[in-house]
KELUMTOR-831198 format. One line per 5 residues: number of its first residue (from 1); their letters; for each residue x, y, z of N, C-alpha, C. Coordinates in steps of 0.1 Angstrom, whole numbers, plus 5000, padded with zeros to 4 digits. Layout:
<sites>
NUM = a = X Y Z X Y Z X Y Z | ...
</sites>
This chain:
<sites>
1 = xxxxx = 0670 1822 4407 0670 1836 4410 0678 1840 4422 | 0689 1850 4421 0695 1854 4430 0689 1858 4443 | 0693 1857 4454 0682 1870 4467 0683 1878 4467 | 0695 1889 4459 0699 1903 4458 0685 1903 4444 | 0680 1900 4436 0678 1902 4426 0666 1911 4426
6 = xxxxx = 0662 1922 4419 0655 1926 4419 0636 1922 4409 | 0628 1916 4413 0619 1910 4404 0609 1926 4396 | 0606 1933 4399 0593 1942 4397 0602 1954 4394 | 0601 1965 4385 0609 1976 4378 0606 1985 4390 | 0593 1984 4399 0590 1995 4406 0597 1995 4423
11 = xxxxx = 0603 1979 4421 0614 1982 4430 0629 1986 4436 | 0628 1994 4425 0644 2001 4425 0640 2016 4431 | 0626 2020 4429 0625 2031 4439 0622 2027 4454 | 0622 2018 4460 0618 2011 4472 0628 2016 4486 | 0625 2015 4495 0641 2016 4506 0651 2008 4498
16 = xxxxx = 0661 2016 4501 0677 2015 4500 0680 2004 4512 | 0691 1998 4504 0702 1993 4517 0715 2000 4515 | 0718 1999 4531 0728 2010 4530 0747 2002 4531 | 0737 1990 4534 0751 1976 4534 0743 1962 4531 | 0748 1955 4522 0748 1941 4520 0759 1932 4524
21 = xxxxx = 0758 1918 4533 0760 1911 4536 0773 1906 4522 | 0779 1901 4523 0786 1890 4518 0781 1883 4512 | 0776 1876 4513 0765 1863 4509 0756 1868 4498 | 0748 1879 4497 0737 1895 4492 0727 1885 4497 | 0722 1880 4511 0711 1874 4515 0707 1887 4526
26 = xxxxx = 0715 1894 4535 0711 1902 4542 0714 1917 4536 | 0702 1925 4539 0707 1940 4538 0703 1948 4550 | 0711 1958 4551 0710 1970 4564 0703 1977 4560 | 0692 1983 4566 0689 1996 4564 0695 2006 4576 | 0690 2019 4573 0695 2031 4580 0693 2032 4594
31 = xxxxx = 0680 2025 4596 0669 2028 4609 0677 2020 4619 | 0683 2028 4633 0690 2024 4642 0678 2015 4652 | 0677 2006 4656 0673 1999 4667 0670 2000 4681 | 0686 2001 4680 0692 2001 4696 0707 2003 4693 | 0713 2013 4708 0724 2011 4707 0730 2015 4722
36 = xxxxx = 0743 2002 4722 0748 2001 4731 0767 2007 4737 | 0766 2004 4745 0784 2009 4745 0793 2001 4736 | 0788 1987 4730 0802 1980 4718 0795 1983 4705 | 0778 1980 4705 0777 1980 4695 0762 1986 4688 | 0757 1985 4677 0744 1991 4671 0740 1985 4667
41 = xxxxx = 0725 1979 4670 0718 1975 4662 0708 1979 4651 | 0707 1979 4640 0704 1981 4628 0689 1976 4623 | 0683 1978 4618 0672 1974 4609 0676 1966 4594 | 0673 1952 4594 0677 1948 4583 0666 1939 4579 | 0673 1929 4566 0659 1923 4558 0668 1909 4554
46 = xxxxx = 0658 1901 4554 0665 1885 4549 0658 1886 4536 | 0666 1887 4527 0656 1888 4510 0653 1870 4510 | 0663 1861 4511 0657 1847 4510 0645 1842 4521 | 0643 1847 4528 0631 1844 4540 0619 1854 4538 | 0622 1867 4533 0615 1878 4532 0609 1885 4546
51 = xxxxx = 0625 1880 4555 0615 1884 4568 0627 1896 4576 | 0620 1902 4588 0629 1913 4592 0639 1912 4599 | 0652 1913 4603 0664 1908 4609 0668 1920 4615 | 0679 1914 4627 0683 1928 4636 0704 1924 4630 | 0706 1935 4626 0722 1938 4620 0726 1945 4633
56 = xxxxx = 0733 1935 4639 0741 1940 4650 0757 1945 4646 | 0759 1958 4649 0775 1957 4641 0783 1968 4652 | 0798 1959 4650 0808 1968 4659 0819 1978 4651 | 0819 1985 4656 0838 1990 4647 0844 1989 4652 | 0852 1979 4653 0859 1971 4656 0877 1983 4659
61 = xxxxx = 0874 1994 4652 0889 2002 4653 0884 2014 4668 | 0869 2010 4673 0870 2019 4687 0873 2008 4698 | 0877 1997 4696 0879 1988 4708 0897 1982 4704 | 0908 1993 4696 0913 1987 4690 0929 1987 4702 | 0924 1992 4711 0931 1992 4724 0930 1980 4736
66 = xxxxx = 0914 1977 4735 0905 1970 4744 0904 1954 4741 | 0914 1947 4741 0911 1932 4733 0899 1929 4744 | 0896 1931 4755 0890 1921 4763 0875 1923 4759 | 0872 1936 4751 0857 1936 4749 0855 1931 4736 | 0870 1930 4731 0863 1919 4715 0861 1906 4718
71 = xxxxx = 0869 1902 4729 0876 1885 4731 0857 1885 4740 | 0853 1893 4743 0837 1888 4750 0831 1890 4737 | 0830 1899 4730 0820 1896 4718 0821 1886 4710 | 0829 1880 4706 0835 1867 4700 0828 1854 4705 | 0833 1861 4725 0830 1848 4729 0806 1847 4726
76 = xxxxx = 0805 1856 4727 0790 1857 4727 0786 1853 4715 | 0794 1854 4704 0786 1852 4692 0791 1835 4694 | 0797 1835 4694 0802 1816 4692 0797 1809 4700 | 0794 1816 4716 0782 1810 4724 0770 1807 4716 | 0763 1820 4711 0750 1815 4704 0747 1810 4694
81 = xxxxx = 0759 1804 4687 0759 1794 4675 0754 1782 4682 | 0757 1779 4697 0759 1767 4702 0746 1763 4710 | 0735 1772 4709 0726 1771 4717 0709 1775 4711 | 0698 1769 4711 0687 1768 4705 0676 1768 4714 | 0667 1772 4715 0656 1778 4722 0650 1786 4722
86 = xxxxx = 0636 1782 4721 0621 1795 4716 0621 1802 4721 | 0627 1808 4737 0630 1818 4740 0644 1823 4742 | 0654 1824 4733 0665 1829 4731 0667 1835 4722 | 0670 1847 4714 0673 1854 4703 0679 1844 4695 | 0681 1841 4684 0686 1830 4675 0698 1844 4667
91 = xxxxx = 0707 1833 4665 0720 1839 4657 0718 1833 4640 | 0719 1846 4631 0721 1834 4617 0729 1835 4611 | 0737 1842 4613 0752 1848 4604 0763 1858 4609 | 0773 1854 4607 0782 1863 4618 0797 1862 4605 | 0800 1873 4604 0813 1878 4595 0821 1893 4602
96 = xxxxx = 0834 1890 4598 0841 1901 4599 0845 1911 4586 | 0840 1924 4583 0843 1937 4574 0851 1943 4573 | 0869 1935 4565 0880 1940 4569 0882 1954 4565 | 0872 1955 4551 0871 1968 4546 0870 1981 4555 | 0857 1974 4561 0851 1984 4568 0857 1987 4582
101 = xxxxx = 0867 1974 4583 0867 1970 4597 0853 1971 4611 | 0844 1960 4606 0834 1958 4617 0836 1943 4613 | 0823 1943 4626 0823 1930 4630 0807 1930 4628 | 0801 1922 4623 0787 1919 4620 0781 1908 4625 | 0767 1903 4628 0764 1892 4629 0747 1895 4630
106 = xxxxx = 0740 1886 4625 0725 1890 4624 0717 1880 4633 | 0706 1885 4636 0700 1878 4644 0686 1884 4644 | 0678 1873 4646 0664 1871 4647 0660 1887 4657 | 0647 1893 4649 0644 1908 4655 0630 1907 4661 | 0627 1912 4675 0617 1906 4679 0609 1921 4678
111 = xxxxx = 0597 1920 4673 0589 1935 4669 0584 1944 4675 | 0586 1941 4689 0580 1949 4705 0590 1955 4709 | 0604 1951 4709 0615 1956 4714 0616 1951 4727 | 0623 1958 4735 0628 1951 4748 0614 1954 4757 | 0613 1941 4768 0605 1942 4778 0604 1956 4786
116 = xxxxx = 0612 1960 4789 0610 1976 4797 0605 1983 4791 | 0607 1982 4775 0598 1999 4769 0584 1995 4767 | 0585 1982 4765 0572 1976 4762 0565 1975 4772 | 0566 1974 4784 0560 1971 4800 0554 1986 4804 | 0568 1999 4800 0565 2011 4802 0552 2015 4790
121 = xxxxx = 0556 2011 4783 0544 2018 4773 0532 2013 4774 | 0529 2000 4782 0517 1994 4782 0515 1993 4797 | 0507 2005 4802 0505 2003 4816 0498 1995 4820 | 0488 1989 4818 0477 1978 4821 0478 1965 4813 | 0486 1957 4820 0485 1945 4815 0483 1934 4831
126 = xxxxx = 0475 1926 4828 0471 1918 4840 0483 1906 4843 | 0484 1909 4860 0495 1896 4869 0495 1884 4857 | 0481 1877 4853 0485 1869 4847 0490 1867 4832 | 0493 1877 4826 0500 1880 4814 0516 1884 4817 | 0517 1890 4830 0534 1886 4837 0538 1875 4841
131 = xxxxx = 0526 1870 4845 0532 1852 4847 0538 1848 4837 | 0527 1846 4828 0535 1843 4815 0548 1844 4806 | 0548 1861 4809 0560 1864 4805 0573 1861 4815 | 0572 1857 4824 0579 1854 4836 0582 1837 4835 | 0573 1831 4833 0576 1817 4830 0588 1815 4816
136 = xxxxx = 0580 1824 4804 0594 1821 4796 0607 1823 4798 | 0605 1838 4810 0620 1838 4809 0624 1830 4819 | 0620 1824 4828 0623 1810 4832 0627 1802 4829 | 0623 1798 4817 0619 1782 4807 0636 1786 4806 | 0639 1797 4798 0653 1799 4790 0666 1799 4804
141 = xxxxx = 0665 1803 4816 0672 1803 4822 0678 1787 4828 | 0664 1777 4824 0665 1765 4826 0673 1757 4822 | 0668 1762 4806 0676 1758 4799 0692 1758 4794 | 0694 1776 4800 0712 1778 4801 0718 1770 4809 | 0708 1771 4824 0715 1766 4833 0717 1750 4834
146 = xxxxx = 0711 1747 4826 0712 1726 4829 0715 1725 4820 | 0724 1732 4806 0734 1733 4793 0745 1725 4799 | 0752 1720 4790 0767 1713 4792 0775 1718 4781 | 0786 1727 4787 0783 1735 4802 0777 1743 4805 | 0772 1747 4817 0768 1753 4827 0765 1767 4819
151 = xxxxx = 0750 1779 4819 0759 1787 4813 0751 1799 4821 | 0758 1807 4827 0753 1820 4836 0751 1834 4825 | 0738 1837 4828 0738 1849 4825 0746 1865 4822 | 0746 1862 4841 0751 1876 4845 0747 1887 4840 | 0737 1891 4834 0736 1903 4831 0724 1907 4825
156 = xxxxx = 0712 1896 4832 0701 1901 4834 0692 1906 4839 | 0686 1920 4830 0677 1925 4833 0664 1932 4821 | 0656 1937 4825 0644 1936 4814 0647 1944 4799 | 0658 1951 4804 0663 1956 4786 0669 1948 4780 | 0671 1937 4785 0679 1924 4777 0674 1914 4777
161 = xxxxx = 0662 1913 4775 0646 1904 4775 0639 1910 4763 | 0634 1905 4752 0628 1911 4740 0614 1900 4740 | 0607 1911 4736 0592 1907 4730 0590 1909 4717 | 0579 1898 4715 0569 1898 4703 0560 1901 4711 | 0549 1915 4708 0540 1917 4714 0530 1910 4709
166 = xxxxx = 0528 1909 4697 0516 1902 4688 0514 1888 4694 | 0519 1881 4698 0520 1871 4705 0525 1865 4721 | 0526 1869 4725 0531 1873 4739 0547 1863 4743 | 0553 1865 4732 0562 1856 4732 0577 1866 4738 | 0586 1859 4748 0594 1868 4751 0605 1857 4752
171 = xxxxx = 0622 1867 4747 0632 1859 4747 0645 1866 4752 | 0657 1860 4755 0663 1865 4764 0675 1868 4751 | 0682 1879 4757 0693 1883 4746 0706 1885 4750 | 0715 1894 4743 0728 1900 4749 0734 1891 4758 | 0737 1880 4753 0750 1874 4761 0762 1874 4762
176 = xxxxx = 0761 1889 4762 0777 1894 4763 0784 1896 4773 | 0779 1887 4781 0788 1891 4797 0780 1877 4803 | 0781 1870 4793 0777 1855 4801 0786 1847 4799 | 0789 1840 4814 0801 1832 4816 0795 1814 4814 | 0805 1810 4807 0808 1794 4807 0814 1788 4819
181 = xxxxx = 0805 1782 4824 0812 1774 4839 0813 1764 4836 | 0828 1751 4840 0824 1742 4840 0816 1729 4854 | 0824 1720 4860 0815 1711 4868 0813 1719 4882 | 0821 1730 4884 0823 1735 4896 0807 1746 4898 | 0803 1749 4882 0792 1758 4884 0793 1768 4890
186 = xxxxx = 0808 1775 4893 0814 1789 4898 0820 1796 4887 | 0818 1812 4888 0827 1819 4883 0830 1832 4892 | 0842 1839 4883 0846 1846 4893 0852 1859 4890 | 0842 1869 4883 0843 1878 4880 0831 1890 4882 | 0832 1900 4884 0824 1912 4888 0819 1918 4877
191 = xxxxx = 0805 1916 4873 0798 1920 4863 0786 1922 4866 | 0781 1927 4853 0763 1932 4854 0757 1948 4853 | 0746 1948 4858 0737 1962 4857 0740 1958 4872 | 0740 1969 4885 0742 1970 4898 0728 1966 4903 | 0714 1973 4893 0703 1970 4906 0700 1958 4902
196 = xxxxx = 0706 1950 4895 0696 1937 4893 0713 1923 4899 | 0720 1930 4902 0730 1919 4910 0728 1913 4923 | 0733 1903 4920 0733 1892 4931 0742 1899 4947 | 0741 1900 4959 0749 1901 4965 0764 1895 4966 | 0762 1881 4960 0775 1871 4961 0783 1872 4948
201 = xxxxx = 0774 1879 4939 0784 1888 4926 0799 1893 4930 | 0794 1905 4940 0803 1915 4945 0817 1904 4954 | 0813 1892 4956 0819 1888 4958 0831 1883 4950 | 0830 1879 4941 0835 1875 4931 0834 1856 4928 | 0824 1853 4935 0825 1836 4937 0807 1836 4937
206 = xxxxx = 0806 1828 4930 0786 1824 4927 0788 1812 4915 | 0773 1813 4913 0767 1800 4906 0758 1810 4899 | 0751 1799 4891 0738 1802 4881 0729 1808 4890 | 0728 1808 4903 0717 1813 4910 0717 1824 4908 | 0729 1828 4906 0726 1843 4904 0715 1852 4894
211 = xxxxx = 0718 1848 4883 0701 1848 4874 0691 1854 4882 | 0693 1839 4886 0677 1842 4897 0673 1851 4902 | 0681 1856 4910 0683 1869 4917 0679 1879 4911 | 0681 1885 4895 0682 1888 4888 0670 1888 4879 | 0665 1874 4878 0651 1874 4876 0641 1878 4886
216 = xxxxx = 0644 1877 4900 0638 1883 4907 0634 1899 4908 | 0643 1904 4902 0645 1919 4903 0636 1921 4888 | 0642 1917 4875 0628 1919 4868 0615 1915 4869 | 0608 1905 4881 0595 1905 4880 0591 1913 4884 | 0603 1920 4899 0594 1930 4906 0596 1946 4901
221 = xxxxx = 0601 1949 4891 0601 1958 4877 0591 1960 4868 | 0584 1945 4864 0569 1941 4855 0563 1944 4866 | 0564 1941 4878 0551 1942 4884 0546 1961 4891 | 0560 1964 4892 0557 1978 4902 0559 1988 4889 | 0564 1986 4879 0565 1994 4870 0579 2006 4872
226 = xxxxx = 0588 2003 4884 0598 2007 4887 0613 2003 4885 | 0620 2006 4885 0635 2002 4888 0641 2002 4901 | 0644 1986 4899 0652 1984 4922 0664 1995 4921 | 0659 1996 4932 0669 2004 4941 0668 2023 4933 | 0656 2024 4932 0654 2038 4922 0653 2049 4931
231 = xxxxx = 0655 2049 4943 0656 2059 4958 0674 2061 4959 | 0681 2053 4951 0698 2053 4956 0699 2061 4943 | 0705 2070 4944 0711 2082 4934 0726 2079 4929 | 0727 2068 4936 0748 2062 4927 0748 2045 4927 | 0760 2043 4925 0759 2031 4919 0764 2028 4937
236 = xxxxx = 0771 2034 4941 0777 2026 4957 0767 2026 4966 | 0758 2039 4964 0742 2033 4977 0737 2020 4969 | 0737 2023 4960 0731 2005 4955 0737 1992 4959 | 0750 1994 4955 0759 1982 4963 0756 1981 4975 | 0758 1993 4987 0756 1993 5002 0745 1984 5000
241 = xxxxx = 0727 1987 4997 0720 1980 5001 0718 1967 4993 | 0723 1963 4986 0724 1952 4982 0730 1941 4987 | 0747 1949 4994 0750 1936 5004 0749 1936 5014 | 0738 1944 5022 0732 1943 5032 0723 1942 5031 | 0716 1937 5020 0707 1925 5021 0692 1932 5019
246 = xxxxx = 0694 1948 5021 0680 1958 5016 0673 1957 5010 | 0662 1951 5009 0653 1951 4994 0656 1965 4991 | 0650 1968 4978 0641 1979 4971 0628 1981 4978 | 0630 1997 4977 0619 2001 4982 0605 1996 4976 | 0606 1996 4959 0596 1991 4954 0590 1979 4960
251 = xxxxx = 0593 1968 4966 0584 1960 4969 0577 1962 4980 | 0578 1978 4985 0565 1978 4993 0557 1984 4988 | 0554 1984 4972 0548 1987 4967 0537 1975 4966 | 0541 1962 4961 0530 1952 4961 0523 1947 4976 | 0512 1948 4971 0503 1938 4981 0497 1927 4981
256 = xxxxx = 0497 1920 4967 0497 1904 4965 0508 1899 4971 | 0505 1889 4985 0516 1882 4994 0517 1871 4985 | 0514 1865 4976 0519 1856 4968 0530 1862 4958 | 0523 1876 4953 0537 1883 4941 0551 1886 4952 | 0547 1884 4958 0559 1895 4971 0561 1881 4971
261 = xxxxx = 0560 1872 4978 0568 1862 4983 0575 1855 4973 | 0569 1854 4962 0578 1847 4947 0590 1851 4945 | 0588 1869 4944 0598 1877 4944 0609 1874 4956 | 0604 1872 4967 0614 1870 4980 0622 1856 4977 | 0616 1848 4972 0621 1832 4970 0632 1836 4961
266 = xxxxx = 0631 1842 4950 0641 1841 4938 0656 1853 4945 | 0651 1861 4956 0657 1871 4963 0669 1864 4971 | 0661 1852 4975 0670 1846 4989 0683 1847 4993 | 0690 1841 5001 0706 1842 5004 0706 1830 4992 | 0719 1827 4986 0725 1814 4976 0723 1804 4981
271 = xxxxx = 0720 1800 4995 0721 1785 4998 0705 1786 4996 | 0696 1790 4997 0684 1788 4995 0674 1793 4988 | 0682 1799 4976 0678 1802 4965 0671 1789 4959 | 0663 1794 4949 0657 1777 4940 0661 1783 4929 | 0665 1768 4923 0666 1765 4911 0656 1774 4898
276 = xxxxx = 0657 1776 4886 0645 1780 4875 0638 1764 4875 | 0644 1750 4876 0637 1742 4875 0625 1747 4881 | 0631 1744 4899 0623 1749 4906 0609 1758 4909 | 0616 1768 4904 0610 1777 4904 0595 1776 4895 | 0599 1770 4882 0589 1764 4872 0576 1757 4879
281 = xxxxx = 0579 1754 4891 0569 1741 4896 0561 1753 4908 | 0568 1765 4910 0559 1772 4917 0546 1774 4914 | 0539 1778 4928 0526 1781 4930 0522 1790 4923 | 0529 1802 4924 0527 1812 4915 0523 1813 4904 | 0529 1800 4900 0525 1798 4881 0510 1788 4876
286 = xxxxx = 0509 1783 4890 0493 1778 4891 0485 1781 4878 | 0482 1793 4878 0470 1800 4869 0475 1797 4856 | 0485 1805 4852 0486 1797 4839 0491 1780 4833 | 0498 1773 4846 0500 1761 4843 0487 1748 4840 | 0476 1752 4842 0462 1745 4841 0455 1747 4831
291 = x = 0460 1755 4824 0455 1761 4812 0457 1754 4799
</sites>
């Protein structure tokens, strides 16, 4: 039996697809997801798995000036062929639509949507259910970062973090602006969301720590229910206090000197930043590590 095939008469009145796959294993439906500045994510269906898929697709003729933002989406999808982990979005098919001129590729759809709307829409969730979610996205940055090679984020923050709410399971996404280092563990390019960058970003010379930094700035987002640096009205007051070393106002919002200091560790200058290994072995994660 084909996967396009229809079995039951009464499913020809059912949802439409509005594009099938090449293969006729994946179909689009209409219902937009998410959408970003390259591309849209879509609502789709794996007929052979019978499970729900996210159709991420570009048109490829609005970037047809801009090689450098295809030569990164290229590079992101062929990254994530290369890489496996329970909390990483998983890639399962990737084609080009000369017809259509797009660029397609599917990937695993997590049912909660990204961590910010889900964080915003669920005001009461307890420190130790952020732990948790805080550990996985750990677990995954551990795993980028001790990959061969090397592999930096850059451009993390909690809209690019997805949940399964039903399960408390969270995974890291959009590696579209994440750099391949090799033994040097440097790169050297200016990227990212501004409130969740590294000071040594702006430099143009860092490591993996940067993440960190970065993961820093979404704990203290789960935890205050704000956005760093949400008192700076442009993107250059942000820069100003960021490379002068200003926290966000937000963290004087917490009064847990354990949440505040965790936060301050992943904050640090680069030489004394820790590691996600590291960080893994923290105190902070006590409560749920015993468990």
């Amino acid at each position: 039996m084909s996967s396009g095939m229809t079995i039951l008469e009464g499913e020809k009145n059912s949802e439409s697809f509005i594009e099938v796959d090449p293969t006729g294993r994946y179909g689009r439906y209409d219902e937009l997801l998410g959408s970003g500045a390259v591309k849209k994510v879509y609502r789709a269906f794996d007929q052979e798995e019978g499970i729900e898929v996210a159709w991420n697709q570009v048109k490829l003729r609005n970037f047809s000036q801009d090689k450098s933002t295809i030569d990164r989406l290229y590079s992101e999808v062929n990254l994530l062929r290369t890489l496996n982990h329970k909390n990483l979005i998983t890639l399962y098919n990737v084609w080009t639509d000369l017809d259509n001129n797009t660029f397609n590729f599917i990937t695993e759809v997590c049912i909660s949507g990204n961590l910010r709307e889900y964080r915003n829409k669920h005001k009461h969730v307890s420190l130790k259910a952020l732990k948790k979610w805080s550990k996985q996205i750990l677990e995954c940055l551990n795993y980028l970062h001790t990959h061969e090679p090397c592999i930096i984020h850059r451009d993390l923050n909690c809209s690019n973090v997805f949940i399964n709410g039903n399960i408390g399971q969270v995974k890291i996404g959009d590696l579209g602006l994440a750099a391949i280092v090799g033994k040097s563990h440097s790169a050297h390019s200016v990227l990212g969301t501004p409130e969740f960058m590294a000071p040594e970003l702006y430099n143009e010379d860092y490591t993996e720590s940067v993440d960190i930094y970065s993961f820093g700035m979404c704990v203290l987002e789960l935890v205050t229910l704000e956005l760093p640096y949400m008192e700076c009205d442009n993107v250059v007051k942000i820069y100003k206090k960021v490379t002068s070393g200003i926290m966000p106002q937000a963290m004087n919002k917490i009064l847990d000197p354990h949440v505040k200091g965790f936060i301050q560790r992943c904050l640090a200058k680069p030489g004394t930043r820790p590691s996600a290994a590291r960080l893994l072995q923290d105190p902070f994660f006590d409560e749920i590590s015993k468990q």
